[in-house]
N, C-alpha and C positions, 0 to 999 in steps of 0.2 A: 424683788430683784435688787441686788445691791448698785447702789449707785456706781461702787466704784468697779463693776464690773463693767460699766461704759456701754451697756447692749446697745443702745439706739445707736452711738457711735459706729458697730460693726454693723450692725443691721444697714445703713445708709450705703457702707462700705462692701457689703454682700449685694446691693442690690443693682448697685452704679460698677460691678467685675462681671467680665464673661466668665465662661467657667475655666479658660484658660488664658485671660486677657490679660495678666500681669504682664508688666517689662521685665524684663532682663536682671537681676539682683543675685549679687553676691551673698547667699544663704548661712550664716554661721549656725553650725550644728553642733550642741553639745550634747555628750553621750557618756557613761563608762563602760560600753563595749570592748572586747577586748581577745576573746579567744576567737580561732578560727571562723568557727560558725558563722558567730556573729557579726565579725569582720565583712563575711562572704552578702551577710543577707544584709550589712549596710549598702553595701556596694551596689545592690539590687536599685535599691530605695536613692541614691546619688544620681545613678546612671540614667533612670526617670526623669528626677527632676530635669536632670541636665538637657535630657531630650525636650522639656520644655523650655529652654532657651537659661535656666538660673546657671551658676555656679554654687558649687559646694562647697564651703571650708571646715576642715574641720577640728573640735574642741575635745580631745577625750581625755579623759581622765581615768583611767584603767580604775575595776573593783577592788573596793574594800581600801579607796584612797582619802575617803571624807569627803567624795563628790557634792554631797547634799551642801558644806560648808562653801566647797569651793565654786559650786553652782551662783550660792548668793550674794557670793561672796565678787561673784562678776557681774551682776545685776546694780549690786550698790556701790561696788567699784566704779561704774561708769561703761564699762565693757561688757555688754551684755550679748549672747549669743540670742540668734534671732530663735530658733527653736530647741531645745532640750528635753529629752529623755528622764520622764521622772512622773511618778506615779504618785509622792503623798501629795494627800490633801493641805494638809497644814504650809508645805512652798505656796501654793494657789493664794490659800488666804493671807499668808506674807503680800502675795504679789496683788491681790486687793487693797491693803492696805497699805500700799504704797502707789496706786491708782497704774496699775502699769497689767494685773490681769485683762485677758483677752478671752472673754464667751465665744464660744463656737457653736452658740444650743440655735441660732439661728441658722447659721451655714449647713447643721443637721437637717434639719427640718427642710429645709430649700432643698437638699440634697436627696431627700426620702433612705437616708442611713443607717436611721436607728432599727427600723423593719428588716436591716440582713444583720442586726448584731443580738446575741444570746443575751438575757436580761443580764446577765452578772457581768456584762463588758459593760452593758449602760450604766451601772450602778458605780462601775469601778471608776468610770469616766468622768461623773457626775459629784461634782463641789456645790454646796449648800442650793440645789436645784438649778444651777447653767452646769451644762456641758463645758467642760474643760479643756479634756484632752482625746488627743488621737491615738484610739488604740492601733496596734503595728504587731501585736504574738501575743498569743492565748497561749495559756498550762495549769494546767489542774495540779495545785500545788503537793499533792500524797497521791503519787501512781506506782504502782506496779510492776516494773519493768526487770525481765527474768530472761535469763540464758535458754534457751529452749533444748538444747544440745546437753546440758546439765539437768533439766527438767526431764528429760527422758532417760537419760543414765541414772538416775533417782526414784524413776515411778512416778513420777507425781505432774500433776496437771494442776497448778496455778489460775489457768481458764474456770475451771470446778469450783474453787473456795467459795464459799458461802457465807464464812464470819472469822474473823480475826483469830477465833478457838481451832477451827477448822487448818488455819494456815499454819498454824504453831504447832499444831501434831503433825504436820507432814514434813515439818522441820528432823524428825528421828531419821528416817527416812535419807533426808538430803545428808547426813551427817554421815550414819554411815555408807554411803557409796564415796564418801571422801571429799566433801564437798561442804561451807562455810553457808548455811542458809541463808544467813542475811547478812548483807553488807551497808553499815551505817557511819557516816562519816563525824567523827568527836569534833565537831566544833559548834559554837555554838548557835550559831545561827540556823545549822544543822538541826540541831536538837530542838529549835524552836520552831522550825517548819513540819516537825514531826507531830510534837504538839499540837499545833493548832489542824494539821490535818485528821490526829485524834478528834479533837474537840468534834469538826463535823462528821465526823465516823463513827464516831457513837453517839454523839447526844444529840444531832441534825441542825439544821435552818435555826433552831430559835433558840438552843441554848448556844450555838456559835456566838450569834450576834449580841447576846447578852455578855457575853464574853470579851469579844473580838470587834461589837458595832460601836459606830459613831459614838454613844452615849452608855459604856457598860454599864451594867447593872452587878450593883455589890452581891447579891443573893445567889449570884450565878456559884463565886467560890465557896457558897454552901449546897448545892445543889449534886443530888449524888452521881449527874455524869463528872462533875469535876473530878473526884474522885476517881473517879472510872478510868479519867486520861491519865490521873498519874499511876494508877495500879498498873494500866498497857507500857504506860513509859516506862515503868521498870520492868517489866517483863522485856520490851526492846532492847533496854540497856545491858541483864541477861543476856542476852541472845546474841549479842553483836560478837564479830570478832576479835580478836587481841590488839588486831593491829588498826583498828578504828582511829586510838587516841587522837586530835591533831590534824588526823588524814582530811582534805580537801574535797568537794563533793564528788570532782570529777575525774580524782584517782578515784576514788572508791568505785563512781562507773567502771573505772579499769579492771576494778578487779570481779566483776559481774562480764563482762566483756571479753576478759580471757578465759575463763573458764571457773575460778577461782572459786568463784560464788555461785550460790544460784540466783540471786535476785535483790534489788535494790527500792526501796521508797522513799521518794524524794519529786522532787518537784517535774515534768516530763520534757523539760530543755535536756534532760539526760539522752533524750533520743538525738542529739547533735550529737553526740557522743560516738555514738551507735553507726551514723550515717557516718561521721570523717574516718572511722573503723573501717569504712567498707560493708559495715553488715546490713542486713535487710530484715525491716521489720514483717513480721509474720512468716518469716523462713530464719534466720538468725535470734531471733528476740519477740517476744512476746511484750504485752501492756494491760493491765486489767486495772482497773480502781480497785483502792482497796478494799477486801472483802466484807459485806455488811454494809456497804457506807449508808448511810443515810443524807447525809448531804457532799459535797467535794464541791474545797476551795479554789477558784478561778482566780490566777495572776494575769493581769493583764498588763505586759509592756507599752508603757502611751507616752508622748509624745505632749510637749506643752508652746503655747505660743506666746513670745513677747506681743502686750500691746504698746500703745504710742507712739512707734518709732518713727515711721512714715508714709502716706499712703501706698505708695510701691509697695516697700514690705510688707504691708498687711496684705496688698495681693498676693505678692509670692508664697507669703506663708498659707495660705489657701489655696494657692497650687500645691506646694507640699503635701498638705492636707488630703486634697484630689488622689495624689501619687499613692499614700500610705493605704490610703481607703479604696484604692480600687480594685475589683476580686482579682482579677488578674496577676493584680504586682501582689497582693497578700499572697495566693500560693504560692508564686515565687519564692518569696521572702520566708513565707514558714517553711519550703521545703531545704531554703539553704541552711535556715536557723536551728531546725528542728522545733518548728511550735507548730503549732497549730491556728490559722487563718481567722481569725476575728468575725471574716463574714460569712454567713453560713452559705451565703452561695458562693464563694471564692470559685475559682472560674480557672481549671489548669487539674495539673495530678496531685490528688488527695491523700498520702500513703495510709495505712490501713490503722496504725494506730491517729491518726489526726480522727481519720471515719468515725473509730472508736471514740473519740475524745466529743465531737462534734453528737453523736446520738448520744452522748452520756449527757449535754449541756440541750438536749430537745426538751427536756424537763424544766423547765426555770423553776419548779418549786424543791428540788432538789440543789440548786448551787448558790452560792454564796462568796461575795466576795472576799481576798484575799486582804489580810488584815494592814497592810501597810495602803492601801487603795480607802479604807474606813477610819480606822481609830489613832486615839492619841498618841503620836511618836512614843511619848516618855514612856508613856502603860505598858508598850509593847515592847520597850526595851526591858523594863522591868520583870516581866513574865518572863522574858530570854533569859534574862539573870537567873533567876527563882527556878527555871526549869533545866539549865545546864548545872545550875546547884545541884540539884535533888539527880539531875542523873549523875552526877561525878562523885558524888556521897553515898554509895550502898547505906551508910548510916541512916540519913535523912529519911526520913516519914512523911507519907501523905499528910499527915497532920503540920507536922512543920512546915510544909512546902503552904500548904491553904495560909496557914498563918501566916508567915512571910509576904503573902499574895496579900492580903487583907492589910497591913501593915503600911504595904507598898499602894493601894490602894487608895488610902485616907489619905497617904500624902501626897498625894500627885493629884487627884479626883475627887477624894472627898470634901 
């Protein structure tokens, strides 16, 4: 256990707190939340705490603004937000080595937690063997999510599929009754969450992680599912519609949601989407993993806590903690969000695709977690690069794309 995780520190600190005995503190809460949903199912999670006597202030930073920079950037500024929203591992071990990480692997345990959370929340949560962070929304990052009203004017039953071959021929079908099979949004990050949900959809648990875990393994980019995810990735990029280029993830739900499309994969925060529509899952929309998987990747939204500030705050911030992790406010929170409840007994209305998502994760030797939750930032930008390459290049070849991987590899890792 690392020293400068300070455990004995919190452990003293968990032992001398009721479980709601903090005082009164002014809570800074950093985030990049920012669309409706999310807005809604913060406000969940505010109104809580606030019933337990804190105040909430708060820090956002809308997506895709360099939150990560400007996270650290307020820590070593001096202005540090007391809890923040943020999943990689590599912030943690920043915040190690600057003696300011806070372990919560005891507060787990005193709490008996880790027994209502799916293995791939505990893995997501978990930096170099302490508990971390507070998971707050679960989503299996490659789902399914289809017009059902377009699925019947088509023929065709999405519930059925059985293997990615299977889904692609029903695509003739969806075409001509007038309708876009698939709807895939061109950007990049886009392309990169498709990939790695390839990766566990065909090659499972153990070429993912050789891929995508803590410590990649080179041999992975010769191993012939690598190839496999780029052969599907061009078949995807095939298949997409015209008007893909650029498009944002969650116009592209728009156009699965009007009728446009039949169907979308992508990460299953798409069902916020769905719900501020007004539509209803299992009578408006359908959800299925995708077809064949052998494993599916789990994002897990968590939640980080400053150490050293002051005993108070260390309280308050394990009242927060309390707040995020209780079944109650989880289904709340996943129902404004559109995720899915982190604990399996979450306590309140389950909508039918969460049901689905939740017996899809009763298997722990099928999930795995989502790559930003495990492996080295830079790798993973890398791959992003090399795989919006290869799909924005009809030219490029699997061959080219493995070599560029390999390249990129030696310099970052090897």
């Amino acid at each position: 256990m690392p020293k400068s995780f300070k455990s004995g520190l919190w452990a003293a600190l968990l032992a001398s707190t009721a479980s709601t005995g903090a005082l009164a503190e002014d809570v800074i809460v950093f985030h990049n939340w920012s669309s409706g949903p999310e807005v809604a199912a913060l406000n969940i999670l505010k109104s809580n705490l606030e019933k337990m006597g804190h105040t909430w202030t708060d820090v956002a930073i809308p997506h895709d603004t360099g939150s990560n920079v400007s996270l650290i950037n307020l820590v070593t500024g001096g202005n540090p937000p007391n809890v923040f929203l943020e999943s990689s591992p590599g912030f943690y071990r920043d915040l190690a080595g600057m003696n300011l990480a806070r372990p919560l692997t005891d507060f787990y345990e005193e709490g008996g937690y880790l027994e209502h959370l799916p293995q791939a929340a505990v893995q997501s949560i978990t930096v170099d063997g302490e508990i971390m962070k507070i998971p707050t929304a679960l989503h299996i990052d490659g789902m399914v999510y289809y017009n059902m009203d377009v699925a019947e004017a088509a023929g065709v039953d999405p519930a059925a599929w059985t293997s990615l071959e299977e889904m692609f021929a029903d695509f003739e079908k969806v075409t001509a009754a007038g309708y876009n099979p698939l709807a895939i949004g061109g950007e990049q990050w886009q392309v990169g969450y498709l990939a790695h949900a390839l990766a566990a959809t065909l090659g499972g648990p153990e070429f993912f992680t050789s891929l995508y875990g803590e410590t990649p393994d080179p041999a992975a980019l010769d191993a012939p599912e690598m190839r496999e995810v780029l052969d599907w990735l061009r078949r995807f990029q095939q298949a997409t519609d015209e008007g893909s280029v650029n498009r944002t993830w969650n116009e592209t739900t728009n156009t699965v949601i009007t009728g446009e499309a039949l169907m979308q994969i992508h990460g299953d925060w798409m069902k916020g989407e769905w719900l501020a529509a007004g539509k209803v899952p299992g009578e408006d929309f359908g959800c299925v993993e995708i077809p064949g998987s052998e494993a599916v990747v789990v994002t897990v939204d968590a939640w980080g806590a400053l150490g050293g500030q002051s005993p108070e705050m260390d309280a308050a911030e394990l009242d927060f903690a309390r707040v995020v992790l209780d079944p109650a406010v989880q289904a709340e929170f996943a129902a404004a969000k559109g995720s899915t409840p982190t604990r399996l007994d979450a306590v309140g209305e389950v909508d039918v695709c969460s049901q689905y998502v939740l017996a899809v994760l009763d298997d722990a030797a099928r999930q795995v977690p989502s790559p930003h939750s495990t492996v080295d930032a830079d790798w993973m930008s890398s791959m992003w690069d090399v795989f919006f390459t290869y799909w924005s290049d009809p030219e490029m070849t699997a061959d080219d794309a493995i070599a560029q991987l390999k390249e990129n590899y030696d310099t970052i890792l090897g």
